[in-house]
N, C-alpha and C positions, 0 to 999 in steps of 0.2 A: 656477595649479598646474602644475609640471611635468610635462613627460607621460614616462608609463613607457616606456620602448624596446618596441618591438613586435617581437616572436620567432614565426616560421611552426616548427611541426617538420616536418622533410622527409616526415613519414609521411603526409602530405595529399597528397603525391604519388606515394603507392605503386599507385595504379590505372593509372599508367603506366610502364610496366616498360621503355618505352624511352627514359625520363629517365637520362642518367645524373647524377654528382653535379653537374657544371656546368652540366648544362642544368637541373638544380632548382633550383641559387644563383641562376641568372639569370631565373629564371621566379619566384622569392619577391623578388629587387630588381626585378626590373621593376611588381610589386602595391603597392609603397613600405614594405616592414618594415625592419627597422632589423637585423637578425640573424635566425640560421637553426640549428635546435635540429635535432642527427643524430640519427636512429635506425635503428641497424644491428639492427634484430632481423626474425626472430630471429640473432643475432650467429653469421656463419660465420667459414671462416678465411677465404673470397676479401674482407671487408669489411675487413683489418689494412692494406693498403697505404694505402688511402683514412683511415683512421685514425690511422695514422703520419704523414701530412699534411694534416690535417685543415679545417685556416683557409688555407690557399694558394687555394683557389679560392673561398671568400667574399669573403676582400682583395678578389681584384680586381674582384667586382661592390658594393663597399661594403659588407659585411654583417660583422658579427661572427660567432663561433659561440659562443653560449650554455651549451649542455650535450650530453650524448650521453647519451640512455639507454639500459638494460640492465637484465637480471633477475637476481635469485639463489633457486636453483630449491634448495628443501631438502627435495625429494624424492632428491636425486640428492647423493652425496658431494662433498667438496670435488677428489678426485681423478678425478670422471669429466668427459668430455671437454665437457661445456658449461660445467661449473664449471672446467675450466682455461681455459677462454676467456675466460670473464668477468676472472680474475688476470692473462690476457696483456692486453686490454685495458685494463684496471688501468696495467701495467707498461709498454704502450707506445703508448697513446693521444694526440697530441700535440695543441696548438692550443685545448683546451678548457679554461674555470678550473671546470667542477664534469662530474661524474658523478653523473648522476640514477638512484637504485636501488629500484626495484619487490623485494617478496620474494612470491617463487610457492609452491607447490608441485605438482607435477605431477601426481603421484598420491597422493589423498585417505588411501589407505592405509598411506600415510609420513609423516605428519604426527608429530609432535614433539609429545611426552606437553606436554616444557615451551617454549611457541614462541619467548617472549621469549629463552632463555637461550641457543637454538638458533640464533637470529636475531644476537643478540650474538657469540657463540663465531665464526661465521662471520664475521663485519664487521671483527672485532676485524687480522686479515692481512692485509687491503681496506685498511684504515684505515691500516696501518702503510704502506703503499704511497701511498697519495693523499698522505700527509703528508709524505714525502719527495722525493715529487714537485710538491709544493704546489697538489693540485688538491683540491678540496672534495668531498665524496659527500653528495648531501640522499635522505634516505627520500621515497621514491616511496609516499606512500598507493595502494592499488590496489582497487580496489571487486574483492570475489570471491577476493581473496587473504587469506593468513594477517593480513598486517596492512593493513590496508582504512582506516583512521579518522587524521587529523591527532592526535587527538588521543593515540593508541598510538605513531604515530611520536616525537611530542614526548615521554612518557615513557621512550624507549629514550637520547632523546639527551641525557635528563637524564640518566639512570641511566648512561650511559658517559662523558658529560663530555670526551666527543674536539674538540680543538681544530680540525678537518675536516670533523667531521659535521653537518649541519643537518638542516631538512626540510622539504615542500613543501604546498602546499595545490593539487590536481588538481581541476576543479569537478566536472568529470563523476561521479566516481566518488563523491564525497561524497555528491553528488544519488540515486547510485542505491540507495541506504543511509540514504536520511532525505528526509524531506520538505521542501520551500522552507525554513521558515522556520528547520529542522532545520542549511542549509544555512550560512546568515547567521549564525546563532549559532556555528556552527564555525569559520566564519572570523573573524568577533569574536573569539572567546579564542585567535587562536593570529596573529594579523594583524604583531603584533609582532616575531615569532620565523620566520616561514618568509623562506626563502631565496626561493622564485620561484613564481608565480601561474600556473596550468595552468586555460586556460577555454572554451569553444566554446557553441555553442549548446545546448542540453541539453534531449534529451526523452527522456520513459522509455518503456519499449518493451512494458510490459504493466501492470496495477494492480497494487496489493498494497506493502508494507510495502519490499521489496527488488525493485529490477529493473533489470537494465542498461539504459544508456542510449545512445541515437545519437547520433551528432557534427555538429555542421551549423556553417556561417558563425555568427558574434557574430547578427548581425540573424533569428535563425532558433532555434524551440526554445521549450519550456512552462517553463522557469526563465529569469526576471526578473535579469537580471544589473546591471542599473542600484543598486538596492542593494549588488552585494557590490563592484561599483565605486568609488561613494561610502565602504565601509568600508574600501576602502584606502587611499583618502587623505586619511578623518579620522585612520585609525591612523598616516597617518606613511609607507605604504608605499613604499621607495626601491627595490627590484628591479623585475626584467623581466615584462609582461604574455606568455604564450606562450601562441599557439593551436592548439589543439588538433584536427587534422582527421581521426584515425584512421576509417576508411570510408566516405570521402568520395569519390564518385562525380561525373558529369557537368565542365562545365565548369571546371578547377580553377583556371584563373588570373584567372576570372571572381569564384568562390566566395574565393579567395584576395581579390581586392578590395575584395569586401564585408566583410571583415572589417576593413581600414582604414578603408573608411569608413565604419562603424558606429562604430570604436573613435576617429574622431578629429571624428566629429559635436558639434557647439558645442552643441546643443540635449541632449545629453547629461548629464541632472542632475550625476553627477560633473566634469565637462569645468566647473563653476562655481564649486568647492570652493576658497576659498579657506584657506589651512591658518593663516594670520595674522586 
């Protein structure tokens, strides 16, 4: 079986605030990943320089840049100043081929009678931008947000039919919204159609029906990821595997490690999978 590209997102290194972006390119190629996924959030304006040249310091420690994520807050208009950042972004983001979009709201009390139509109406001058720019945007499922579920995202991308748009499957978040096996089956029906694989270790952080979850190395976490592994490359899956480190503490280039070699283990029931 081919093996997926393995993508670090820089936010595994946000508990060191005296990384700047070179010394996190070179602290995720020196762990052995194959590419390096930005996340400028929350998105200021000192983050646009670094944006406007985005892949110049991955080249040169071998890495690709995968995606950049970002949010669209539909608490707040499209003319207040977080939502104009998101559009400059948009407009002058260089070096990446997708934009990965979470949809927030920020205050509960501004939620949109209708979410979908609210959701669409905004994407719709996003899209006219990615497209002429030829970068891709995939809906960001987000656990806690308006739209939380693969499966809500894939209904938005059918119903707009943007030659730009796709969507993603995030493990985490799926997990904190469904149980294991809750988990497998979501990515079964949608294996074919996501653009890119968001996965970490996954434990949930109290009982009950919904609960967010912590982030830890692949080798670390109460969801079994060996199956949704195997489900990607019975379904065929050719995208990028990205891991996901959001508050991730202690050794990071250590924890960084472990997630190579958890993900390139031969004893790895997926890592047998012959697709032929």
């Amino acid at each position: 079986m081919k093996r997926w590209p393995l993508i670090a997102m820089e936010n595994i290194l946000f508990a060191d605030h005296s990384l700047g972006w070179p010394e996190r390119c070179a602290t995720i190629a020196a762990a052995g990943y194959d590419g390096i996924y930005a996340v400028p959030y929350p998105l200021s304006d000192d983050d646009f320089p670094r944006l406007r040249q985005l892949d110049r310091e991955p080249w040169r420690h071998g890495l690709s840049v995968s995606a950049v994520y970002t949010n669209l807050d539909l608490a707040q208009s499209s003319k207040h100043e977080t939502n104009q950042r998101l559009t400059k972004l948009f407009q002058e983001v260089e070096g990446t081929p997708r934009i990965e979009l979470s949809i927030k709201c920020s205050k509960p009390e501004c939620m949109p009678e209708n979410i979908d139509e609210s959701i669409l109406r905004r994407l719709e001058p996003l899209l006219a931008i990615a497209e002429r720019r030829g970068i891709q945007v995939a809906i960001y499922p987000h656990s806690f947000y308006p739209l939380e579920t693969p499966d809500h995202a894939a209904r938005l991308v059918k119903r707009l039919g943007h030659p730009s748009l796709a969507y993603l499957f995030a493990t985490s978040h799926v997990y904190a919204v469904s149980e294991p096996a809750g988990v497998v089956a979501q990515l079964a029906a949608c294996v074919s159609e996501i653009v890119s694989f968001n996965v970490c270790g996954c434990r949930r952080l109290s009982p009950g029906a919904r609960a967010r979850c912590g982030h830890f190395p692949l080798d670390e976490g109460d969801l079994s990821l060996d199956d949704l592994f195997l489900l990607l490359a019975e379904g065929g899956y050719g995208g990028e595997v990205i891991v996901q480190g959001q508050g991730w503490t202690g050794d990071l280039p250590a924890m960084l490690s472990r997630c190579v070699s958890f993900f390139k283990n031969p004893q790895n029931k997926f890592c047998d999978y012959d697709s032929n």
